[in-house]
PDB file with one MODEL, atoms N, CA, C and O in Angstrom:
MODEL        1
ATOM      1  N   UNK A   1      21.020  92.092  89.407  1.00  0.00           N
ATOM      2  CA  UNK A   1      19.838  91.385  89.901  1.00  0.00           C
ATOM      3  C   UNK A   1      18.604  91.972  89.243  1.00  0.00           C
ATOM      4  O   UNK A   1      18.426  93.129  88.862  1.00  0.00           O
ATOM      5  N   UNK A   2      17.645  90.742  89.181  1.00  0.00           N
ATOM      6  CA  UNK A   2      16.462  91.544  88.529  1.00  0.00           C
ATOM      7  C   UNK A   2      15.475  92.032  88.872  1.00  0.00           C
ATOM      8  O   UNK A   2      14.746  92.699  88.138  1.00  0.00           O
ATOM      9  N   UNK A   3      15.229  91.724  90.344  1.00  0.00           N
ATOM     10  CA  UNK A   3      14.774  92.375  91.568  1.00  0.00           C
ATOM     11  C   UNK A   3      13.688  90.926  92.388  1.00  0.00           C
ATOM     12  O   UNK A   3      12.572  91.106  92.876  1.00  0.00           O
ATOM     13  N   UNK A   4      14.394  89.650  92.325  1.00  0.00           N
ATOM     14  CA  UNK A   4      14.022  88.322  92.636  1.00  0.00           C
ATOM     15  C   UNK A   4      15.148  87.743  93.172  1.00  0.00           C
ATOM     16  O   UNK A   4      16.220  87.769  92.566  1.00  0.00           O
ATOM     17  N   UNK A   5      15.006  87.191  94.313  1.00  0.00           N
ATOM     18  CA  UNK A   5      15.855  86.211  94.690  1.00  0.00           C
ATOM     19  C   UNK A   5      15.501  84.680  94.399  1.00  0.00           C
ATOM     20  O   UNK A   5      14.521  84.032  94.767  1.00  0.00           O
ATOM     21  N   UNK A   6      16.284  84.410  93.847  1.00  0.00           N
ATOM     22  CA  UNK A   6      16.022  82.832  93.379  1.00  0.00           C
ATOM     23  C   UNK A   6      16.952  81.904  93.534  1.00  0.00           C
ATOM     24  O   UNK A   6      18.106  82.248  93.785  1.00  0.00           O
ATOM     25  N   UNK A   7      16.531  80.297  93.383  1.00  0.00           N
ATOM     26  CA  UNK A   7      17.796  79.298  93.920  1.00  0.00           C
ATOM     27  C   UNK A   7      19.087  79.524  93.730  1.00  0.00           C
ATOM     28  O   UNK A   7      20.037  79.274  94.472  1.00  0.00           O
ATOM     29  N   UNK A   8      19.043  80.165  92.364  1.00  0.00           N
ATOM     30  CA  UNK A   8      20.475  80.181  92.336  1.00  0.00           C
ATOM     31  C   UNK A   8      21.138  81.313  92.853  1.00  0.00           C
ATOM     32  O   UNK A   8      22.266  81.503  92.399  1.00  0.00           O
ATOM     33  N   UNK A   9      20.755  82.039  93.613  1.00  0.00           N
ATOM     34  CA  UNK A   9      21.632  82.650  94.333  1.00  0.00           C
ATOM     35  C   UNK A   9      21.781  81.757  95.488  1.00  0.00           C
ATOM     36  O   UNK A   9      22.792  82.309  95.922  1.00  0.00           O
ATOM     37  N   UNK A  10      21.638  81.122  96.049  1.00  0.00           N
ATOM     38  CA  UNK A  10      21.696  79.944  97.107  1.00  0.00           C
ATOM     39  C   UNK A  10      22.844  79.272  96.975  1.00  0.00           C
ATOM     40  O   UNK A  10      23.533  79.087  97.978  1.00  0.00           O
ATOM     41  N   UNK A  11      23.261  78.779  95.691  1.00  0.00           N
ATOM     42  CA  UNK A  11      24.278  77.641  95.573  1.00  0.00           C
ATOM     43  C   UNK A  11      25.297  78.183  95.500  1.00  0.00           C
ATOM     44  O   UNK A  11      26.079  77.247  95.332  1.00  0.00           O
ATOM     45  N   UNK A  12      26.179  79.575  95.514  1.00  0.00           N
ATOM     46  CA  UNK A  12      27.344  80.160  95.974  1.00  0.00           C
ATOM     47  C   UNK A  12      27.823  80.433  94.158  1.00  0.00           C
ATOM     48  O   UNK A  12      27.171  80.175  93.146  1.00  0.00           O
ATOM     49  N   UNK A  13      28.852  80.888  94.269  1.00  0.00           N
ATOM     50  CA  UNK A  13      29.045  81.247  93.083  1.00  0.00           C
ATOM     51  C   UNK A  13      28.796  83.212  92.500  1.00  0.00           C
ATOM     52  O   UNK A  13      28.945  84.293  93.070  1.00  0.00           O
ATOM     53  N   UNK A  14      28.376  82.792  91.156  1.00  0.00           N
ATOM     54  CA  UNK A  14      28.351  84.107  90.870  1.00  0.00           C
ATOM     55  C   UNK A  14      26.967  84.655  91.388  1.00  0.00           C
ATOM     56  O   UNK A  14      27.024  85.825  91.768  1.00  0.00           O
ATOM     57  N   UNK A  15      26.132  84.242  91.450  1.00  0.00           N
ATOM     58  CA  UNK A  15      24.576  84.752  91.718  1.00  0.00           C
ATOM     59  C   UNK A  15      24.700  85.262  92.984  1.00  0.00           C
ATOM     60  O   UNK A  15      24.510  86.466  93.154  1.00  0.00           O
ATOM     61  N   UNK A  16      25.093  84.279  94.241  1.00  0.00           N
ATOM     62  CA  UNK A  16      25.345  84.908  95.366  1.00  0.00           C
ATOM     63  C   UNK A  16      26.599  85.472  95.667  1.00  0.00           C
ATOM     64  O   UNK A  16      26.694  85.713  96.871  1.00  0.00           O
ATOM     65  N   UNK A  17      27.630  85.779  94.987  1.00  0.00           N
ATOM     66  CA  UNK A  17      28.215  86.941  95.100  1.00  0.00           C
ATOM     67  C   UNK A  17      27.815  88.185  94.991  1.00  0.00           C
ATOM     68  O   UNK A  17      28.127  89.149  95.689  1.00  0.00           O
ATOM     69  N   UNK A  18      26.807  88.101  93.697  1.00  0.00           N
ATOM     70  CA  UNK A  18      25.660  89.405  93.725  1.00  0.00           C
ATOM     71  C   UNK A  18      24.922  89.704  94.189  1.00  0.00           C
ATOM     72  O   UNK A  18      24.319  90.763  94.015  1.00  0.00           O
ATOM     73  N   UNK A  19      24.656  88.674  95.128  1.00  0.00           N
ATOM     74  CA  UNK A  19      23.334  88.880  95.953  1.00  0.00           C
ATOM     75  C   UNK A  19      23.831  89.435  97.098  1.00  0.00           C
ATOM     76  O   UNK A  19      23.093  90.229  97.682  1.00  0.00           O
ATOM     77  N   UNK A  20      25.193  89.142  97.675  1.00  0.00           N
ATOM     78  CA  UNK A  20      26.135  89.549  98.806  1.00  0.00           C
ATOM     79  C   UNK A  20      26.037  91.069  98.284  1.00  0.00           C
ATOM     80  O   UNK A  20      25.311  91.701  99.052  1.00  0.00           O
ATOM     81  N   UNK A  21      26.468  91.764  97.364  1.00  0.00           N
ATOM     82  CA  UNK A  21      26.997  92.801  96.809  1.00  0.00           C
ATOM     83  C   UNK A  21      26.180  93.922  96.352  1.00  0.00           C
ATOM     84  O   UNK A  21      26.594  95.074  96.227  1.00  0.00           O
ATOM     85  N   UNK A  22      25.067  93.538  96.127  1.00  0.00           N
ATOM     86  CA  UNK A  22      23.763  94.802  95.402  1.00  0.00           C
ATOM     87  C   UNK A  22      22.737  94.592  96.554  1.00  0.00           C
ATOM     88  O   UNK A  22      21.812  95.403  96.593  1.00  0.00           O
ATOM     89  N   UNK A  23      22.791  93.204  97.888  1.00  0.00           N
ATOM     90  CA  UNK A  23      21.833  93.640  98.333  1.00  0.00           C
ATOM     91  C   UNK A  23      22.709  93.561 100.220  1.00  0.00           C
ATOM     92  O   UNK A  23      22.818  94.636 100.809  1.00  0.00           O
ATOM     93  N   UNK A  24      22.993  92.845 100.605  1.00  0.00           N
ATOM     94  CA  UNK A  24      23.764  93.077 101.638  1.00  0.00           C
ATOM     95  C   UNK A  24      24.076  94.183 102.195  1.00  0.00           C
ATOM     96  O   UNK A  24      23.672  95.053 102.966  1.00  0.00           O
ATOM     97  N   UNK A  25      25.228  93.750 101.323  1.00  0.00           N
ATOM     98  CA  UNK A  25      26.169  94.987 101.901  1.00  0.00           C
ATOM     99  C   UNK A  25      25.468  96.572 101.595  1.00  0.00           C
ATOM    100  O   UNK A  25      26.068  97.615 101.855  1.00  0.00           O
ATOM    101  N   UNK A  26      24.517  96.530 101.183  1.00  0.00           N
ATOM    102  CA  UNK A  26      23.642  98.128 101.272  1.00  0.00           C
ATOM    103  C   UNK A  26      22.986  98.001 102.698  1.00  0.00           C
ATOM    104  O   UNK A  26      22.921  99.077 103.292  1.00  0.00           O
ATOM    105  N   UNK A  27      22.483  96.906 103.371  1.00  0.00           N
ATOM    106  CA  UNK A  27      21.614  97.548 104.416  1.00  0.00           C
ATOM    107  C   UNK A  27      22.960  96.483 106.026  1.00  0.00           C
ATOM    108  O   UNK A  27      23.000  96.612 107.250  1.00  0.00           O
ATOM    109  N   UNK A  28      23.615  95.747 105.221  1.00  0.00           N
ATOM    110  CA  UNK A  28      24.762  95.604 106.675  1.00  0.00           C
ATOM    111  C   UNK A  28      26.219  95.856 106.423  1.00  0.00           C
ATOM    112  O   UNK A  28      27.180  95.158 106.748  1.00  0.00           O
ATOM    113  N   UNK A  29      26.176  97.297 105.606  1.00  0.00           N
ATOM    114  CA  UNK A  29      27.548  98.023 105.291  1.00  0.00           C
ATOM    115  C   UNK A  29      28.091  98.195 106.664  1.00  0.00           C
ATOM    116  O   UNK A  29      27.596  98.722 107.661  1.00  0.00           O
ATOM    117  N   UNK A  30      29.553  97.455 106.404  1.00  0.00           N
ATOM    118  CA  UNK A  30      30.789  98.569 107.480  1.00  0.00           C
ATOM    119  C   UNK A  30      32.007  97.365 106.553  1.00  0.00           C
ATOM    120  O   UNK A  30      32.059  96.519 105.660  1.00  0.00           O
ATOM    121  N   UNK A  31      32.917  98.180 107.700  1.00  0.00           N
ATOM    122  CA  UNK A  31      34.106  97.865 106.927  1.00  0.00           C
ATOM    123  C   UNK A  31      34.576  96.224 106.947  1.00  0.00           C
ATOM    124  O   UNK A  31      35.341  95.750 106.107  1.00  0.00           O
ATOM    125  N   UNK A  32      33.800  95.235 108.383  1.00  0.00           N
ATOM    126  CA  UNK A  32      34.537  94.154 108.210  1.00  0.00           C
ATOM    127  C   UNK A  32      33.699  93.247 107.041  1.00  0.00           C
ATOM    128  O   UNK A  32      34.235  92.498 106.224  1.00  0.00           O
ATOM    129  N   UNK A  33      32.417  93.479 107.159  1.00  0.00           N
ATOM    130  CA  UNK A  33      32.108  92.687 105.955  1.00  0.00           C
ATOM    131  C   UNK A  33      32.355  92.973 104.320  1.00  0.00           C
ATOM    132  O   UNK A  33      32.102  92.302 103.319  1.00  0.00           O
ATOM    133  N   UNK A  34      32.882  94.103 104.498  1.00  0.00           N
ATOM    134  CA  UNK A  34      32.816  94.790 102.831  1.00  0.00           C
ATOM    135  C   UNK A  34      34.450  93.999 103.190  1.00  0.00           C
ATOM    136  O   UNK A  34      35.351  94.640 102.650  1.00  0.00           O
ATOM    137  N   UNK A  35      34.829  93.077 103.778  1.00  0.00           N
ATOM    138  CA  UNK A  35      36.575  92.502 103.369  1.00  0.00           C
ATOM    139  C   UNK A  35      35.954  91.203 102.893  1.00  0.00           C
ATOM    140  O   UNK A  35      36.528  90.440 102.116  1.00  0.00           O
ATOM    141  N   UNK A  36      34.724  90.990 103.416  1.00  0.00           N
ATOM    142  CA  UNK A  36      34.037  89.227 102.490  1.00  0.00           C
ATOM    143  C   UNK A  36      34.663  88.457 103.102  1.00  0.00           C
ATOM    144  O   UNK A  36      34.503  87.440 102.427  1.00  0.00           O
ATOM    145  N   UNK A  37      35.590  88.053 104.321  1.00  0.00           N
ATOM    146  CA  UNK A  37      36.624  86.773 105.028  1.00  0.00           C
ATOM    147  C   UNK A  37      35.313  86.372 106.012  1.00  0.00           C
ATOM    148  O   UNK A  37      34.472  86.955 106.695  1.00  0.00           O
ATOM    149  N   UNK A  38      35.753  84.759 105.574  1.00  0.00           N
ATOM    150  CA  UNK A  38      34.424  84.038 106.483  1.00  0.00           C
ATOM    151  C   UNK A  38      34.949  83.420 107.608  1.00  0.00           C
ATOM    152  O   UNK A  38      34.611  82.412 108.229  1.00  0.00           O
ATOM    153  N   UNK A  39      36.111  84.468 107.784  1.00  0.00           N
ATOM    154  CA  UNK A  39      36.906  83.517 109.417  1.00  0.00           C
ATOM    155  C   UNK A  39      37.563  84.499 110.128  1.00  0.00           C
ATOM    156  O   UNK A  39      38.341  85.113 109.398  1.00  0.00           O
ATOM    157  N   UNK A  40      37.550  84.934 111.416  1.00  0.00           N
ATOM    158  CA  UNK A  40      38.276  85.714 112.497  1.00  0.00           C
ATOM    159  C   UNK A  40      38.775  85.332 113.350  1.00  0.00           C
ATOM    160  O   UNK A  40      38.627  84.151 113.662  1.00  0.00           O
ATOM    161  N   UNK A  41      39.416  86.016 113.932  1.00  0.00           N
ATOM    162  CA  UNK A  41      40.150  86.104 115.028  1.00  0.00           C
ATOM    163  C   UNK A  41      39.922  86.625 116.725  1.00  0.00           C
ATOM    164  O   UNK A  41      40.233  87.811 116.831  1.00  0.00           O
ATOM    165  N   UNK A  42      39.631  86.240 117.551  1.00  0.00           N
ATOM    166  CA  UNK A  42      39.176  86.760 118.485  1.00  0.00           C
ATOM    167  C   UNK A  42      40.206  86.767 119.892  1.00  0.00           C
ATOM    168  O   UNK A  42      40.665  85.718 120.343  1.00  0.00           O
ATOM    169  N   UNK A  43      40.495  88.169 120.523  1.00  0.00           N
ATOM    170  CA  UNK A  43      41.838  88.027 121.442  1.00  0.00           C
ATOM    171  C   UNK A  43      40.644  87.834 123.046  1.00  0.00           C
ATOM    172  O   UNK A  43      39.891  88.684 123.521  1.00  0.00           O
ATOM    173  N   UNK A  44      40.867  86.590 123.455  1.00  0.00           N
ATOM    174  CA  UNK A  44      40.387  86.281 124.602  1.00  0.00           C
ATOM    175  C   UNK A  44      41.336  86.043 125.642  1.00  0.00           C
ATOM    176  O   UNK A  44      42.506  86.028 125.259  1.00  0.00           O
ATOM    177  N   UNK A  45      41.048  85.772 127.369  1.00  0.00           N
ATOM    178  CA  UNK A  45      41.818  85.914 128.454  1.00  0.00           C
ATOM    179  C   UNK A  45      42.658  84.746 128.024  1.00  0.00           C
ATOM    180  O   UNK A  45      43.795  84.864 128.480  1.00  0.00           O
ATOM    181  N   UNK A  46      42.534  83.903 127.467  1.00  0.00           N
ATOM    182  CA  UNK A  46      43.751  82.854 127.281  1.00  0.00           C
ATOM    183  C   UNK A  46      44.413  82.540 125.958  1.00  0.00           C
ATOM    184  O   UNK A  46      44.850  81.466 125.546  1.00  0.00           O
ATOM    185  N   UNK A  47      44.380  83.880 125.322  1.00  0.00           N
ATOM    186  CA  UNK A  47      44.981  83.240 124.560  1.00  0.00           C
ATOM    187  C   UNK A  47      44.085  84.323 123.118  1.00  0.00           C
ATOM    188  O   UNK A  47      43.888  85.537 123.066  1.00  0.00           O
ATOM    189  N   UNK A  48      43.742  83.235 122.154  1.00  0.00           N
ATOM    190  CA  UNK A  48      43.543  83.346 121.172  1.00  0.00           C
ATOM    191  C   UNK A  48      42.015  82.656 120.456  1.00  0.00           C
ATOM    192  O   UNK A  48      42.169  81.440 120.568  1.00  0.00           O
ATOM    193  N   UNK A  49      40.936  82.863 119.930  1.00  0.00           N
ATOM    194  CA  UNK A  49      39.998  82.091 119.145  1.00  0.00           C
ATOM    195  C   UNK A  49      39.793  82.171 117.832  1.00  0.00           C
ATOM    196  O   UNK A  49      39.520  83.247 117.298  1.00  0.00           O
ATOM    197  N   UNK A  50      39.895  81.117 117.211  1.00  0.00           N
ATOM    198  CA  UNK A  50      39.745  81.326 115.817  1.00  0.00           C
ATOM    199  C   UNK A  50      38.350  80.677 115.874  1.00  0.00           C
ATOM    200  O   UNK A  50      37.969  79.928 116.773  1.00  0.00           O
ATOM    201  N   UNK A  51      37.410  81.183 114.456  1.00  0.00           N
ATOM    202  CA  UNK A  51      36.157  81.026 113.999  1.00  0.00           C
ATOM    203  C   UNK A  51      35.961  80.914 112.421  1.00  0.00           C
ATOM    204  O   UNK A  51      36.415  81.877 111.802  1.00  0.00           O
ATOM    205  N   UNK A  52      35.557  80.236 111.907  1.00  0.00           N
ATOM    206  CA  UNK A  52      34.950  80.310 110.683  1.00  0.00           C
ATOM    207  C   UNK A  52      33.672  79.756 110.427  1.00  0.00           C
ATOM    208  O   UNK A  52      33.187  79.335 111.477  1.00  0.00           O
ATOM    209  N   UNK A  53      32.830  79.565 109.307  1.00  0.00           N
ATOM    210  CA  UNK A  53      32.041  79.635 109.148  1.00  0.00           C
ATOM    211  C   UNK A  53      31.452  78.442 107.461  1.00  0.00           C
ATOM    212  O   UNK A  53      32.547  78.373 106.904  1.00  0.00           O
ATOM    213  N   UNK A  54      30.980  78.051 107.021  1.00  0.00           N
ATOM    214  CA  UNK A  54      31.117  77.197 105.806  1.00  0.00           C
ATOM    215  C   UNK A  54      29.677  76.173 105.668  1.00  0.00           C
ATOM    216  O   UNK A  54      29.862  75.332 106.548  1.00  0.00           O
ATOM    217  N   UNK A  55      28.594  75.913 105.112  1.00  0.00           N
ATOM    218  CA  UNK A  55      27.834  75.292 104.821  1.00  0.00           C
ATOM    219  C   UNK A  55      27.878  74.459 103.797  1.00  0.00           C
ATOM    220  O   UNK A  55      28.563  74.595 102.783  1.00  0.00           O
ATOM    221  N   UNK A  56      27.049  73.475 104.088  1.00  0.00           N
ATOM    222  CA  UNK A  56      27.054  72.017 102.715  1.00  0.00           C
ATOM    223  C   UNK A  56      25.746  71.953 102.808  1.00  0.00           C
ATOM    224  O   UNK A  56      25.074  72.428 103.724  1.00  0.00           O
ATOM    225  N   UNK A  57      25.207  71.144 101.510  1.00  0.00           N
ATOM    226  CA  UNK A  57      23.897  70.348 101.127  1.00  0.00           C
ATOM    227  C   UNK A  57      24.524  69.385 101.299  1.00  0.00           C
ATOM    228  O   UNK A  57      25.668  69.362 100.845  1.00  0.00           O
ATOM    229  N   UNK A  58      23.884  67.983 102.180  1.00  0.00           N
ATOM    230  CA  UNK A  58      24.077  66.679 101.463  1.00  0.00           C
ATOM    231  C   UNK A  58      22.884  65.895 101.701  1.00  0.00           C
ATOM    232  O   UNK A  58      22.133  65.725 102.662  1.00  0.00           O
ATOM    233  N   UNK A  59      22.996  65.256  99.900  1.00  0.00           N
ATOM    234  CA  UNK A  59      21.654  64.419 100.303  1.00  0.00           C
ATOM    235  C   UNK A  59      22.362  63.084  99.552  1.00  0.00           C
ATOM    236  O   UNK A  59      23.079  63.158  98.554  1.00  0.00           O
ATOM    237  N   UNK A  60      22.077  62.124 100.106  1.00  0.00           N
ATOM    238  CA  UNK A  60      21.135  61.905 101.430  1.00  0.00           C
ATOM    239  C   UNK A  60      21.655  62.215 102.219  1.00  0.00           C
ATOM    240  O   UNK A  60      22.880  62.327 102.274  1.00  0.00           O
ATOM    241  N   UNK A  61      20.654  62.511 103.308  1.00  0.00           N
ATOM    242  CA  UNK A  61      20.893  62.448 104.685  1.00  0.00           C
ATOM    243  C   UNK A  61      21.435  61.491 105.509  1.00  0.00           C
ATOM    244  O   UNK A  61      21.919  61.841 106.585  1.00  0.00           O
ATOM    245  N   UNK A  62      21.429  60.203 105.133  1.00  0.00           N
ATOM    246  CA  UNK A  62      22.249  58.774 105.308  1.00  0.00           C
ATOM    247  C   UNK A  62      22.740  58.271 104.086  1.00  0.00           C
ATOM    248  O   UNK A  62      22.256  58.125 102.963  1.00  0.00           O
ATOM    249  N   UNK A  63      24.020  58.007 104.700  1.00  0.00           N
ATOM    250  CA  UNK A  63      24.855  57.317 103.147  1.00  0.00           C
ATOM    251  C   UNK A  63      25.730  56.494 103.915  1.00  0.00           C
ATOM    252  O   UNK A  63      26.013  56.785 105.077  1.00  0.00           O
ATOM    253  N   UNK A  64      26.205  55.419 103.299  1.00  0.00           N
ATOM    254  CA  UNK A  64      27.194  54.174 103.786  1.00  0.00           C
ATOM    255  C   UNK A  64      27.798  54.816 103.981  1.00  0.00           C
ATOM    256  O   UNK A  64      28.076  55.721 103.194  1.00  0.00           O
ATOM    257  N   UNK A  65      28.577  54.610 105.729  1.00  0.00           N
ATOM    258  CA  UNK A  65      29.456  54.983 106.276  1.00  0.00           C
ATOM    259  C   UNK A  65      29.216  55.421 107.291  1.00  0.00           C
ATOM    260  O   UNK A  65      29.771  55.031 108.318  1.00  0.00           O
ATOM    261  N   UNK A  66      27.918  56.770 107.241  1.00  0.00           N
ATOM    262  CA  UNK A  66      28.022  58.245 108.061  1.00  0.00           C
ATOM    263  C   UNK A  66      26.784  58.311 107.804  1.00  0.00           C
ATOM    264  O   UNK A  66      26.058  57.433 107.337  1.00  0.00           O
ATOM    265  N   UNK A  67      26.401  59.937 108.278  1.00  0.00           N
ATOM    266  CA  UNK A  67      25.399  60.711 108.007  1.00  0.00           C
ATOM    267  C   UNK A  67      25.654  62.079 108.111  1.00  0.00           C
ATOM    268  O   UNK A  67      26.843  62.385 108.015  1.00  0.00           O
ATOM    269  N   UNK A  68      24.782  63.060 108.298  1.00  0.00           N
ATOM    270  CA  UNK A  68      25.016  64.330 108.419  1.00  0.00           C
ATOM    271  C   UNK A  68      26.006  64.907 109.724  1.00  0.00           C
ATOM    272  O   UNK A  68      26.948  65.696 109.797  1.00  0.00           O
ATOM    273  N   UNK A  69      25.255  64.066 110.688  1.00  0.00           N
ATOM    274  CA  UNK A  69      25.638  64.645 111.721  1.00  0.00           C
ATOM    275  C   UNK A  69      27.113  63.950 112.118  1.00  0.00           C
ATOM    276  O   UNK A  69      27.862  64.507 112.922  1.00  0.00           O
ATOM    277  N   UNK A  70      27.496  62.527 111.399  1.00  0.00           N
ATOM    278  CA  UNK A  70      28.548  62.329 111.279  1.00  0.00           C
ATOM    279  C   UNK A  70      30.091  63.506 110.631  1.00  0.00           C
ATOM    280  O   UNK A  70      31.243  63.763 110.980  1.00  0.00           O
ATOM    281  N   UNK A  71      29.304  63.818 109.742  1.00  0.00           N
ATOM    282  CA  UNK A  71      30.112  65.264 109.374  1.00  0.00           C
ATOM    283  C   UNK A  71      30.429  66.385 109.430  1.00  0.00           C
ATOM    284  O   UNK A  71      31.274  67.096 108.886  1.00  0.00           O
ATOM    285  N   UNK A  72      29.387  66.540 110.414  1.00  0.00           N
ATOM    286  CA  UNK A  72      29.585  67.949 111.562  1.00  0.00           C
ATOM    287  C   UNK A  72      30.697  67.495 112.913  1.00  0.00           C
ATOM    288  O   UNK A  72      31.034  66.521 113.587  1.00  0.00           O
ATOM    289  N   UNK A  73      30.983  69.083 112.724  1.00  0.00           N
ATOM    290  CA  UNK A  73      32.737  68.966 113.374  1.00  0.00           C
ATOM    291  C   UNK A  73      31.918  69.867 114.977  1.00  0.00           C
ATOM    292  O   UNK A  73      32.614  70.140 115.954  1.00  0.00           O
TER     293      UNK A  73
ENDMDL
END
């Protein structure tokens, strides 16, 4: 990094892998995030919870068919 955060660390890939890696994980070091998994496991009274995590851009915001909020789960 060149000491700027810029769009393209935003769009995933290699930029924000580095941006995860030289700046992150220095000030929210421990061991579960230094594994990088964007999904857990959680042991609750019934059972079991799974979680993950995942973002999109879409534009438009309306498109034949749907919309955004059509595609949220």
């Amino acid at each position: 990094m060149n000491g700027f955060i810029t769009l393209s660390h935003g769009h995933g890939g290699k930029y924000t892998h580095e941006l995860i890696e030289k700046l992150m994980y220095k000030y929210f070091n421990n061991k579960t995030l230094i594994e990088g998994i964007d999904s857990a496991t959680f042991n609750i009274k019934k059972g079991k919870l799974a979680f993950t995590t995942d973002s999109f851009v879409v534009k438009p915001l309306f498109f034949n068919g749907g919309d955004i909020g059509k595609l949220a789960i």
